[in-house]
N, C-alpha and C positions, 0 to 999 in steps of 0.2 A: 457288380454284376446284378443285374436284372431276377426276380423273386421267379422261380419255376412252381410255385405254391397256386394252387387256384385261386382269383380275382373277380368277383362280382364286379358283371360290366354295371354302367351306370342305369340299363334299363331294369336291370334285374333287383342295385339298389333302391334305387326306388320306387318298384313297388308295383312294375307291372301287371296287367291283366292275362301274360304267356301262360302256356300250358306249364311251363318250368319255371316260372316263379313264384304260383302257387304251390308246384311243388316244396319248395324251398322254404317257405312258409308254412307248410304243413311239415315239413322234417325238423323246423325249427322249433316248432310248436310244442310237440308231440312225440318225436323220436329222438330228437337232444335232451327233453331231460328224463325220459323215460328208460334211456340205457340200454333198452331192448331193439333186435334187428324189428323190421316190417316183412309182411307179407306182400306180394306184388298186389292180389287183392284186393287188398287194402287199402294202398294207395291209387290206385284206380275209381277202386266203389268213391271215399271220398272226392277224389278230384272230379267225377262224373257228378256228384254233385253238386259241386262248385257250377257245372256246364262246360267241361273238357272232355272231349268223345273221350272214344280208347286208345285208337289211333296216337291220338297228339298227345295220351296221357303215358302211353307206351313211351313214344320216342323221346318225351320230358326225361324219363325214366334211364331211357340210356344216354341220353346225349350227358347227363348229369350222373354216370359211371363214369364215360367218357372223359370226363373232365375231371374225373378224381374225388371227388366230394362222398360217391356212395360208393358201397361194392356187393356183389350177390354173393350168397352162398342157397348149395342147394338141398332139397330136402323130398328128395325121390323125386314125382313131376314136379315139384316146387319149388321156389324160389322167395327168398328173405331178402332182404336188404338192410345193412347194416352204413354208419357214418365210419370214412376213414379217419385216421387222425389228424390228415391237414381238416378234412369237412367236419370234424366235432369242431376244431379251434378258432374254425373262423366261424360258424354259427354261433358259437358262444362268443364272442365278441362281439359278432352281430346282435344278438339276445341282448348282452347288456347295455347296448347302446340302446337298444329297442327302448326295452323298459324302466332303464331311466330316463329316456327321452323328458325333459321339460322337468325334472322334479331338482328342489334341492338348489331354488335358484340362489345365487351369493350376489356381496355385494361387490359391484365394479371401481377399479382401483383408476379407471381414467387411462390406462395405459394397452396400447396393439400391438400386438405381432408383425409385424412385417416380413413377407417372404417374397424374394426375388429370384424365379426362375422358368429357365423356357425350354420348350423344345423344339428344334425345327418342324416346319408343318411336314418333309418328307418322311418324320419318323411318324407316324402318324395312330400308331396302335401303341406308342410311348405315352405321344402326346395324350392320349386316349388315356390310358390310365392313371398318368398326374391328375388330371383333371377330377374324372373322376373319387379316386382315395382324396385330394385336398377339400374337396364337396364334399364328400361324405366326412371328412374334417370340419366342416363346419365355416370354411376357407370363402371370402368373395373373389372376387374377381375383375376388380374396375376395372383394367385396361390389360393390353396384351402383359406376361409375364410377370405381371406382380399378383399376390396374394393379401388381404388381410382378414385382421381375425381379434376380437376383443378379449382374446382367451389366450395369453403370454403362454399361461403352463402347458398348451395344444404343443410346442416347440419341440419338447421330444418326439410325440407323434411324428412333426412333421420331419424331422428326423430318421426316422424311420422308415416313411414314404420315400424321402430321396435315396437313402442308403438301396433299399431295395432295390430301386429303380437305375441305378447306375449313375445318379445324376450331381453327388459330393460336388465335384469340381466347376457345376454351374453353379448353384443355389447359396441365395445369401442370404440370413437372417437382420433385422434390427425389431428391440421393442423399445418403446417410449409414449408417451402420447399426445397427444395431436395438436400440431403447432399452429402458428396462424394465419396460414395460408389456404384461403377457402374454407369448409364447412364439414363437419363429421355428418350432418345431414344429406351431403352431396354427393361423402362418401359413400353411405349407406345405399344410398339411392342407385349408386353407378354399380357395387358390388354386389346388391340383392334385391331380387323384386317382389318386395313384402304387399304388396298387393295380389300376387298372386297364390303365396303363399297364406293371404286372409281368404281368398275367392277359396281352395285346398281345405283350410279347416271350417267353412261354413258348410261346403259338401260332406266332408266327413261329419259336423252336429246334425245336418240335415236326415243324411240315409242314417245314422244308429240312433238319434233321439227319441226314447219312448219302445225303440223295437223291444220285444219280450218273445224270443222264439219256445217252441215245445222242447221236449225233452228228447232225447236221441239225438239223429244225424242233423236235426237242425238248431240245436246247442252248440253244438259240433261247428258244424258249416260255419255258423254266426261268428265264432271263435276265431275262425280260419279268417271269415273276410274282416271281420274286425283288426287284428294283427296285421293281416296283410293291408288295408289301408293306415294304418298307424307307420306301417316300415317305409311308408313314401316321406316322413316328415324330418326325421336328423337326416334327411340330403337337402332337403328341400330350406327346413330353420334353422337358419345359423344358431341359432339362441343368443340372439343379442340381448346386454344389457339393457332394463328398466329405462336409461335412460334413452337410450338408441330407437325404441318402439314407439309406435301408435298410442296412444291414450285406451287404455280399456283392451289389451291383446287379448284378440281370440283364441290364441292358442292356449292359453291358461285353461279354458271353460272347454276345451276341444282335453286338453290335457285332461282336467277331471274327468269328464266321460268315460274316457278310457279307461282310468282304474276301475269305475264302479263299473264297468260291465265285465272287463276281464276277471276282475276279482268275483261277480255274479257267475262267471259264466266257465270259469276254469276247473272249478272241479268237477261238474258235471259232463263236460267235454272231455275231462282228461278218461275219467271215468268210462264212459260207453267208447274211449278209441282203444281202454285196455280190453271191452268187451271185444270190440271188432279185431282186434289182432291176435285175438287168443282162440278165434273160429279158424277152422281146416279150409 
């Protein structure tokens, strides 16, 4: 049977510019580890600074009750918002995929995953969601119905993804690795466009290289669009093996970044967003 749990479509994994995936980004941030409800507020003023009216920053707001992920409680005219416990479990799962992204790289044993399975194009919001949970798996994609992956022990995961999904009785596994027929280079090639994925991490060294915002809501803000361009990359890099890459991988130098400014920039952020949600 198919998961009735909420599902981050592909737009929203990765890292969109919506009014509701900043949001998400902002609850991830800042209301997952923080434990405390939000103020409506709150997350308005922030997201207004992001450049989300009120309008789209309201309906962010409910369409994302709607879907299960947040819920209000009220507080005379007011209103909190707190994570349910499907929306704490998959943030936090999201979270740690977040910020280990890229670290902790090991060495490759030479051996892939192989996953064979499909869905009719009629099912088409199935198909939709294989795709996407196997990407955010870290899954290529060379040709219709097949999946590969340099990463053998992902196999439960992917496990996991078909079980939800209804799909046991299509989907077939093998690992081994690669025989010699054609090219691991051809594969990599057909499965992932690591070019685009270098164009992705030069924009991201380009706009945070050198930024040093002030203190308050633009600590803050910086926090938010930093994280939230970071959340575009476990869809986006498979994490291939050292020997599968480019000479000199971007995302290495795109990876340091990251820590030193989250780690510069987090407890100052976290700091003034307990200010703001502790104002009436």
């Amino acid at each position: 049977m198919a998961t009735t749990e909420p599902v981050l479509s592909r737009r929203h994994n990765v890292g969109g510019t919506s009014a509701r995936s900043l949001l998400l980004t902002v609850l991830g941030e800042f209301v997952l580890p923080s434990g405390e409800p939000v103020w409506t507020s709150t997350l308005l003023h922030v997201l207004a600074g992001l450049g989300v009216e009120e309008k789209s920053a309201r309906q962010a707001v409910n369409r994302t009750a709607a879907d299960g992920w947040i819920v209000s409680a009220r507080d005379g005219r007011r209103v909190r918002w707190d994570l349910t416990p499907p929306g704490r479990r998959l943030l936090t799962e999201g979270a740690q995929r977040i910020y280990s992204f890229g670290a902790g790289r090991r060495a490759w044993d030479g051996r892939w995953l192989i996953v064979m399975v499909s869905v009719p194009e009629t099912r088409r919001r199935l198909r939709h969601q294989l795709h996407t949970r196997l990407a955010w798996a870290g899954f290529g994609n060379p040709t219709a119905g097949l999946w590969v992956s340099p990463h053998p022990e992902r196999e439960g995961e992917v496990k996991q993804i078909v079980g939800d999904l209804g799909l046991e009785a299509s989907a077939f596994s093998f690992t081994g690795p690669f025989a010699g027929i054609g090219s691991e280079a051809e594969l990599v090639a057909r499965a992932w466009d690591l070019a685009e994925v270098d164009s992705r991490y030069a924009a991201f060294l380009e706009e945070f290289s050198g930024l040093r915002p002030g203190p308050g809501d633009e600590t803050l803000l910086a926090q938010v669009r930093l994280v939230h361009e970071w959340r575009r990359f476990p869809f986006l890099d498979p994490q291939l093996p050292d020997e599968l890459l480019p000479p000199g991988w971007i995302g290495r130098r795109a990876r340091d970044l990251f820590d030193e400014l989250h780690t510069a920039w987090q407890g100052p952020a976290r700091a003034h967003w307990q200010a703001l949600t502790a104002r009436p």
